[in-house]
SEMILO-716068 format. One line per field, with one value per atom (N, C-alpha, C): atom name; residue number from 1; x, y, z negated. Coordinates in steps of 0.02 Angstrom, whole numbers, plus 50000, padded with zeros to 5 digits. Example, Ala and Ser with C-alpha at 12.3 -4.5 7.8 and 13.67 -1.06 7.14 Angstrom:
BEGIN
fifi: [N|CA|C|N|CA|C];
torlum: [1|1|1|2|2|2];
c1: [50660|50615|50660|50642|50684|50645];
c2: [49716|49775|49835|49888|49947|50002];
c3: [49610|49610|49610|49646|49643|49606];
//
This chain:
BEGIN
fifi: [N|CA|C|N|CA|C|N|CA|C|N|CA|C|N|CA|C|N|CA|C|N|CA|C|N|CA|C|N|CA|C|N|CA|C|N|CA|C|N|CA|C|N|CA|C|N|CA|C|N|CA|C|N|CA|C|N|CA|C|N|CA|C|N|CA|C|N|CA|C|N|CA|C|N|CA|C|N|CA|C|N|CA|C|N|CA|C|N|CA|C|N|CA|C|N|CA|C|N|CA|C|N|CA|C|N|CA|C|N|CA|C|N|CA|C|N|CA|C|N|CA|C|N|CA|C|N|CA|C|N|CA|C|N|CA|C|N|CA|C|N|CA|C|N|CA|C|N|CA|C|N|CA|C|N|CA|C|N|CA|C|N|CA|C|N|CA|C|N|CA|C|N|CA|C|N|CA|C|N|CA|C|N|CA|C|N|CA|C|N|CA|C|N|CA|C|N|CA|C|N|CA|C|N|CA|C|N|CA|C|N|CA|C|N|CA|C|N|CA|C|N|CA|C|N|CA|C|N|CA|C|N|CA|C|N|CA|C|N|CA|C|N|CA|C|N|CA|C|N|CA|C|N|CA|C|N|CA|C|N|CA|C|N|CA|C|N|CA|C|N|CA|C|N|CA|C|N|CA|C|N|CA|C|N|CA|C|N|CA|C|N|CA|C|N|CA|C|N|CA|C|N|CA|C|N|CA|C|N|CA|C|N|CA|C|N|CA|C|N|CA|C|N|CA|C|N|CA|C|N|CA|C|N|CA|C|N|CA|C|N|CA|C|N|CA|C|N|CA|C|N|CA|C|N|CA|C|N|CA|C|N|CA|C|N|CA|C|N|CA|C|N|CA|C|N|CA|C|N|CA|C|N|CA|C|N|CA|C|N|CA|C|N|CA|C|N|CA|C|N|CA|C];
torlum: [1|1|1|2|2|2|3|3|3|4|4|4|5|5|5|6|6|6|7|7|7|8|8|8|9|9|9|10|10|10|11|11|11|12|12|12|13|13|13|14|14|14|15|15|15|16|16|16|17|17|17|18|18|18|19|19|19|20|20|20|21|21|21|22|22|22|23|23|23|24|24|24|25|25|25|26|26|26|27|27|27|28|28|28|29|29|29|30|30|30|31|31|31|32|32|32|33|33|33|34|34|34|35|35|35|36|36|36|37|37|37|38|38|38|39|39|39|40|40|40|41|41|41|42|42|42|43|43|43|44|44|44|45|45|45|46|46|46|47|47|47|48|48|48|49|49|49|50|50|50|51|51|51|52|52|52|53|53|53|54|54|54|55|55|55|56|56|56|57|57|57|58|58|58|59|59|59|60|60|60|61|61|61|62|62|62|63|63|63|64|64|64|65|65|65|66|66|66|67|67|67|68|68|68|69|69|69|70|70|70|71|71|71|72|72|72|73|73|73|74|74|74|75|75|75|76|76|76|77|77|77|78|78|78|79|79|79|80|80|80|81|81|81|82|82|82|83|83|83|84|84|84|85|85|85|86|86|86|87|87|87|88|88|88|89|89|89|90|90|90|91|91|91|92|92|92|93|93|93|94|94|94|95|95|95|96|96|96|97|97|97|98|98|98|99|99|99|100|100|100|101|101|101|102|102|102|103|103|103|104|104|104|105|105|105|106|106|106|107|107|107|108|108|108|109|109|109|110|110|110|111|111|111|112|112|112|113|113|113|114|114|114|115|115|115];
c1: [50065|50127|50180|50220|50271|50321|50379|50419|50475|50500|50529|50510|50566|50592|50558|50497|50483|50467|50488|50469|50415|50373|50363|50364|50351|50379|50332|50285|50239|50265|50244|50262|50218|50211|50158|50138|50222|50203|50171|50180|50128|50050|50072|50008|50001|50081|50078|50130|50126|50173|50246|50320|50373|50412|50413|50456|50517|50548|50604|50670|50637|50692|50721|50758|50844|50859|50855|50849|50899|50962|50994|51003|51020|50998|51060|51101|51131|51127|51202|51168|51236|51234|51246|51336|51364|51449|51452|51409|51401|51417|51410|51410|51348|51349|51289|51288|51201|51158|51134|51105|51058|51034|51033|51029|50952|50897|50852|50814|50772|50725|50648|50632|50541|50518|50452|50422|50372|50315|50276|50235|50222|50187|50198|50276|50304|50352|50325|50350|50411|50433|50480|50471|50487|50456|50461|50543|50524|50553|50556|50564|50647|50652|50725|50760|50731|50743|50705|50702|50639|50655|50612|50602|50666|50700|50765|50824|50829|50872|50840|50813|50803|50824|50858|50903|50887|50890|50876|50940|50953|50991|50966|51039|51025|51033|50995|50987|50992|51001|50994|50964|50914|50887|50901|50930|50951|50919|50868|50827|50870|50869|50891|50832|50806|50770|50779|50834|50861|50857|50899|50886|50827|50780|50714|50680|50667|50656|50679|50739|50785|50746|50751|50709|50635|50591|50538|50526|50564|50585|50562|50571|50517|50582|50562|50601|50617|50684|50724|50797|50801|50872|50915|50983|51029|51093|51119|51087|51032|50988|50926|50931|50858|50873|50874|50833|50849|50879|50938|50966|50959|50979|50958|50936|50910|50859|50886|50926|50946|50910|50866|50839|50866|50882|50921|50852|50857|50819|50834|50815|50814|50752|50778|50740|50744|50700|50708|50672|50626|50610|50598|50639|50643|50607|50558|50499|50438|50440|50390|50422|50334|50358|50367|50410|50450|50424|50393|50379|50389|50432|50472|50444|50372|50372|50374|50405|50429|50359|50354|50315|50365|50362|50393|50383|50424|50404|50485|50492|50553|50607|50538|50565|50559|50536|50523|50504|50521|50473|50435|50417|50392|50399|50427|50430|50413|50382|50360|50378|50358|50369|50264|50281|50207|50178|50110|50099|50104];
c2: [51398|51369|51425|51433|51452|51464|51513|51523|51449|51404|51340|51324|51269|51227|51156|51131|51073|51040|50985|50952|50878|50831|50780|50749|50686|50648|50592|50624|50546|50518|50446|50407|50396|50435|50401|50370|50308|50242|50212|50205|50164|50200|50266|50302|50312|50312|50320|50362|50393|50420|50401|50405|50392|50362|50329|50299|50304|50335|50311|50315|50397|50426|50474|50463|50487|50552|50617|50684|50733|50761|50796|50862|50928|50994|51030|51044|51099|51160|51195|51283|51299|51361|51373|51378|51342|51349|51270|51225|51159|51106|51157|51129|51071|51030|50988|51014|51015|51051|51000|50953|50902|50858|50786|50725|50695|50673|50643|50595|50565|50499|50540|50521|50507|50494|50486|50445|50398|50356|50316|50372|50428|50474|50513|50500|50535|50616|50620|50665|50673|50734|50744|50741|50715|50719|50766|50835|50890|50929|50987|51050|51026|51037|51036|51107|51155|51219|51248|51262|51281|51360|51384|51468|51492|51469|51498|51472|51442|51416|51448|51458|51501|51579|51560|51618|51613|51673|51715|51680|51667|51609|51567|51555|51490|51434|51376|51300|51241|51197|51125|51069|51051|50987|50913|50869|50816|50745|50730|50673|50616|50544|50487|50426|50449|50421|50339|50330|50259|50209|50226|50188|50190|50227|50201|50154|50158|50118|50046|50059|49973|49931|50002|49951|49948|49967|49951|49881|49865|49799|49818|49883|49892|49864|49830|49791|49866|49895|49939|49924|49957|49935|49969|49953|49974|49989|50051|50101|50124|50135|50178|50254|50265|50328|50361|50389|50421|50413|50428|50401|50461|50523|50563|50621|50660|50734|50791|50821|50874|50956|50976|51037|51089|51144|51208|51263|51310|51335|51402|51471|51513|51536|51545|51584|51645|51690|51769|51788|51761|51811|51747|51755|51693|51686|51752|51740|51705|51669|51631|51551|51521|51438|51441|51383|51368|51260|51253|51181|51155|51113|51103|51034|51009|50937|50897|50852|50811|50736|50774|50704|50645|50594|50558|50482|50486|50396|50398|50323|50295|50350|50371|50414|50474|50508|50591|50600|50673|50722|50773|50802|50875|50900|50959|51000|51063|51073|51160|51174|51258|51289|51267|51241|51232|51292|51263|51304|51260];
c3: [48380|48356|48351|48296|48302|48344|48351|48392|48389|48431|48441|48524|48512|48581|48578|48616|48606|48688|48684|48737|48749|48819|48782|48835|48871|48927|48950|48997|49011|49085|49074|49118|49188|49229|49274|49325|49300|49324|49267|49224|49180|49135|49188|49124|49057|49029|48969|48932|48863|48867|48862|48856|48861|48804|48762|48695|48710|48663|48669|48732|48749|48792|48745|48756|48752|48776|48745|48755|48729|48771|48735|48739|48700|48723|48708|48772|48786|48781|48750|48780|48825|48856|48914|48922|48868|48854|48884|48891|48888|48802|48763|48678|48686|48665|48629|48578|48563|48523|48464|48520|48462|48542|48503|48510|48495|48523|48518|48525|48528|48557|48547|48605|48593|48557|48521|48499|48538|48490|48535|48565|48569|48586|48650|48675|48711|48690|48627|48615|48553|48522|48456|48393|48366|48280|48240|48271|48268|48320|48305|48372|48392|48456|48458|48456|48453|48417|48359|48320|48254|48266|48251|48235|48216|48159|48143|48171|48230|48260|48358|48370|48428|48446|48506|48536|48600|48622|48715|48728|48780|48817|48864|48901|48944|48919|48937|48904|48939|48932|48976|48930|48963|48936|48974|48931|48988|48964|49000|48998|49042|48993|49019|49019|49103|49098|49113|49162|49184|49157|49060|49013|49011|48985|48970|49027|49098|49143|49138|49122|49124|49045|48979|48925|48945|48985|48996|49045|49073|49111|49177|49208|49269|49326|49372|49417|49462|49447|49506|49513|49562|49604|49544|49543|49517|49545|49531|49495|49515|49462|49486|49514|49564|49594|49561|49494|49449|49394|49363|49295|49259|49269|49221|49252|49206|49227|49214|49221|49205|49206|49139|49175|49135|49174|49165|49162|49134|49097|49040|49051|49000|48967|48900|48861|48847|48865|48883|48803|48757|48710|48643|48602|48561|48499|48513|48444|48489|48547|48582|48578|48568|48585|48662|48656|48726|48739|48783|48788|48854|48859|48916|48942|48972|48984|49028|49037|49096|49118|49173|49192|49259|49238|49284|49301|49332|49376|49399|49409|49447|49499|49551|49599|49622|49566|49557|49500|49504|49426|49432|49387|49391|49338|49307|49252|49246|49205|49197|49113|49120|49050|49030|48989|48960|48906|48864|48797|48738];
//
């Protein structure tokens, strides 16, 4: 794959991937970048950075996952323990793909730089 910013989001309380979270991408002034949703796949329909829009920098990716929990009808307290994800994050060489994916459940996550 090309040099770009992509991310994708499985659920594993339900074992599946994430619809319809709500993804927005910061850079390091706190500007909003770009605005997203999942697909049924868990993932983007396209890069949230493309080749000609990638720069060495610091970034923030901010997953809302709360909403998605509350439209999935999963019975949690409110407010939920998690409402949103905030991950901070640089990109040191911007002719490389960058894949940022979030696995989660109600009451934890885990994120890494993927391929």
């Amino acid at each position: 794959m090309s040099a770009c910013l992509t991310t994708h989001i499985l659920d594993l309380a339900s074992g599946k991937p994430a619809n319809l979270v709500k993804v927005e991408l910061y850079n390091s002034t706190g500007k909003l970048l770009k605005t997203v949703h999942t697909n049924k796949g868990g993932r983007l329909s396209s890069p949230l950075l493309t080749e000609n829009e990638m720069k060495k920098g610091e970034f923030e990716l901010l997953f809302y996952i709360g909403d998605y929990f509350r439209e999935t009808h999963l019975s949690l307290e409110q407010p939920p323990f998690l409402n949103k994800i905030p991950v901070c994050f640089y990109i040191h060489d911007s002719r490389q793909h960058y894949h940022v994916p979030l696995f989660l459940s109600p009451w934890g996550y885990q994120i890494y730089r993927g391929s």
